[in-house]
C-alpha positions as CSV (number, residue, x, y, z in Angstrom):
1,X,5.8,-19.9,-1.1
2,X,7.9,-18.5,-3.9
3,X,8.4,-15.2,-5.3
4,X,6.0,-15.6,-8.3
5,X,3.5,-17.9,-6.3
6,X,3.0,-14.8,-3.6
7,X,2.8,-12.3,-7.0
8,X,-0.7,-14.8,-8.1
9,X,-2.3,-14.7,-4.6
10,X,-1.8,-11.0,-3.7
11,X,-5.5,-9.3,-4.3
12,X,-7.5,-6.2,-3.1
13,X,-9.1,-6.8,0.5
14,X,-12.3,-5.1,1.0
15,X,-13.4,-7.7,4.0
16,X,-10.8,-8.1,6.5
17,X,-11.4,-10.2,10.1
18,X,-11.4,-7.7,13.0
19,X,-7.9,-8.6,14.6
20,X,-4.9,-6.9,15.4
21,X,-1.4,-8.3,13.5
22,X,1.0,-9.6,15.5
23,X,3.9,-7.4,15.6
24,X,6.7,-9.5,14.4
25,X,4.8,-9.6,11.4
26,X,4.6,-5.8,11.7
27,X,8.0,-5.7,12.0
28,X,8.7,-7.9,8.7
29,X,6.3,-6.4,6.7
30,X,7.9,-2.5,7.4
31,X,11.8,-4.3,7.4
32,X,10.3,-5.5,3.8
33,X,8.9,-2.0,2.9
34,X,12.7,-0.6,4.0
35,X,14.5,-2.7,1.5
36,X,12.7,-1.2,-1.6
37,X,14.6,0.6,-3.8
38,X,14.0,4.5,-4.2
39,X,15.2,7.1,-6.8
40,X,18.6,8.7,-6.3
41,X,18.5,6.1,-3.2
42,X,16.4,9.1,-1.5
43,X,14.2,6.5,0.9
44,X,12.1,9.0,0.6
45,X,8.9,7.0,2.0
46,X,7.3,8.0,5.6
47,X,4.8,5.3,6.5
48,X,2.4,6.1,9.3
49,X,1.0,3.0,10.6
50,X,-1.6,3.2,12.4
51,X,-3.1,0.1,14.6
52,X,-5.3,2.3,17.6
53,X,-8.6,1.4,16.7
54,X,-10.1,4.7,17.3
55,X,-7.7,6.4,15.2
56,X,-7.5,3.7,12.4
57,X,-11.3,4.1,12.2
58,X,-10.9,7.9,11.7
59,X,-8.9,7.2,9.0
60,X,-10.7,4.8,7.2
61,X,-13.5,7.2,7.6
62,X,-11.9,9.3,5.3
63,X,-12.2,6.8,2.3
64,X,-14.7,5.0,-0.4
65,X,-14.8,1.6,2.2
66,X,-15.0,3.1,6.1
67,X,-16.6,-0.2,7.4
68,X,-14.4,-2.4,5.5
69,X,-11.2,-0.9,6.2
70,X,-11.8,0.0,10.3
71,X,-11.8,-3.4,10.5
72,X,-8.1,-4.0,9.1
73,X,-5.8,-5.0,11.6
74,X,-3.7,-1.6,10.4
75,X,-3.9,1.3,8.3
76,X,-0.9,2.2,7.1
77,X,-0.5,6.1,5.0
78,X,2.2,5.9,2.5
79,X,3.9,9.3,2.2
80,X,7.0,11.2,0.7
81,X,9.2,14.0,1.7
82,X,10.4,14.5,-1.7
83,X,9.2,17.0,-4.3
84,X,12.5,15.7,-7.0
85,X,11.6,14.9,-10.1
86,X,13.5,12.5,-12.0
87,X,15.6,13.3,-15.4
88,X,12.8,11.4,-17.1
89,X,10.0,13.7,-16.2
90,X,8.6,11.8,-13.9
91,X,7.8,13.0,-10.4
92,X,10.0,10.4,-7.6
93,X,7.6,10.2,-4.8
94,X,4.5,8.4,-6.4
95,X,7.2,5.9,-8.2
96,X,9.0,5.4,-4.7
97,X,6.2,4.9,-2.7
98,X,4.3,2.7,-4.7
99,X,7.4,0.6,-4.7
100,X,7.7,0.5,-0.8
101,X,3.7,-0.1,-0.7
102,X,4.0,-3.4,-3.1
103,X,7.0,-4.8,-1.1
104,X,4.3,-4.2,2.1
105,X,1.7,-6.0,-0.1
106,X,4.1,-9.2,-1.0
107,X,5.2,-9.4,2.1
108,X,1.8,-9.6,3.8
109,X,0.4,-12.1,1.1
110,X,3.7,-14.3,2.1
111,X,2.8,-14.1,6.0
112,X,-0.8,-15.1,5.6
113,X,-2.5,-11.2,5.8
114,X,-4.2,-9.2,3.3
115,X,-3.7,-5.9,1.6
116,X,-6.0,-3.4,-0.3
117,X,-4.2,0.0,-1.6
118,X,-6.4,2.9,-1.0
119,X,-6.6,6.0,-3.9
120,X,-9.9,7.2,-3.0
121,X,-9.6,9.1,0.3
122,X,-9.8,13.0,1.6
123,X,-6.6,13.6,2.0
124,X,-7.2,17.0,4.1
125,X,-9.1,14.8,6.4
126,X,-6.1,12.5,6.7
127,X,-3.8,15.1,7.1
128,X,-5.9,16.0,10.0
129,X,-6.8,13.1,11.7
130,X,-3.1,11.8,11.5
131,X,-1.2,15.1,12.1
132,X,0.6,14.7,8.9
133,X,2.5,18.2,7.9
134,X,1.4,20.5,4.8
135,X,4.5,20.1,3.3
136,X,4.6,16.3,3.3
137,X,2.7,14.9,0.5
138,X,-0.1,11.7,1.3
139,X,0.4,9.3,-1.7
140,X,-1.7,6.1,-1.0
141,X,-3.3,4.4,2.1
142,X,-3.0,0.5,2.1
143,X,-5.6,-1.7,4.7
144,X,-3.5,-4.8,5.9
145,X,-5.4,-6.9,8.1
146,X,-6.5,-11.0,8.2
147,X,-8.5,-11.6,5.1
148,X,-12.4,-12.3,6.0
149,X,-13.2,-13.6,2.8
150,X,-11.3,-16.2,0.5
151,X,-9.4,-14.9,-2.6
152,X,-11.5,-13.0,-5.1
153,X,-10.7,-13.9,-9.2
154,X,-9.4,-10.6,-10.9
155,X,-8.5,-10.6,-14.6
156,X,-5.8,-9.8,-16.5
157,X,-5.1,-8.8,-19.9
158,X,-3.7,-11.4,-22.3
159,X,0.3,-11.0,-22.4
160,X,0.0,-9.7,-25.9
161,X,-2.0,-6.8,-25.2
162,X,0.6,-5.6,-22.5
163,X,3.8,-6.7,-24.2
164,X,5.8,-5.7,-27.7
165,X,9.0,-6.2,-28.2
166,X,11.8,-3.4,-29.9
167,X,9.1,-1.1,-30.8
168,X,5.6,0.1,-29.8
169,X,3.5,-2.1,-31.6
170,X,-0.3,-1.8,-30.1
């Protein structure tokens, strides 16, 4: 499948087979999170993938979707060990990681799997139930797992509303 075709399938899992994914494509989905690009080439990403069921479901207990997401294949928290900030003003570890988490997403869409990034989650409780460290900071969670469901129709705004060209123009 091409680059843009995998870009149109990718959509938000919230019903995910109870399976474990193969590890080789583990393996390509992390080499795939690796490759992204990172401010000041920092790599400054820490991905704790979790596939133990007991602990994956401790994890997902911490977010809006517990049922849904215990039954991904993996749980995977996307974190940074940077507290930079770029000349621009904005802060590198969100940008990074977000970055590293979408190449994840592609990459599982390409292989057949499923994706659903998660914002809404205790991250204290995360902390906790993965052993992360107080000074490393919990950006997203992201379900990967074997879809349940078929693909789910999402909107999106008209090219126009998103796009101007020289100057701001909305």
């Amino acid at each position: 499948m091409g680059v843009f075709e995998t870009i149109k399938k990718r959509y938000s899992c919230r019903a995910y087979l109870d399976k474990p994914v193969k590890q080789e494509k583990l393996d390509q989905i992390l080499e795939a999170a690796r490759q992204a690009p990172s401010a000041k080439n920092l790599q400054d990403w820490r991905l704790v993938v979790v596939t133990d069921k007991k602990i994956k479901q401790q994890a997902a207990d911490c977010t809006n979707h517990p049922h849904a997401f215990g039954r991904a294949g993996v749980m995977i928290a996307a974190c940074s060990v940077c507290n930079e900030t770029m000349r621009c003003g904005q802060a590198i570890a969100p940008i990074d990681v977000a970055i590293a988490l979408e190449h994840i997403a592609l990459m599982a869409t390409e292989l057949g799997l499923a994706t659903c990034w998660i914002g809404s989650f205790d991250a204290q409780q995360v902390r906790q139930v993965l052993g992360i460290p107080k000074d490393v900071a919990i950006i997203e969670l992201m379900a990967l797992g074997y879809p349940e469901e078929g693909k789910r129709q999402t909107t999106r705004e008209p090219i126009g509303s998103i796009v101007c060209y020289d100057k701001w123009k909305f």
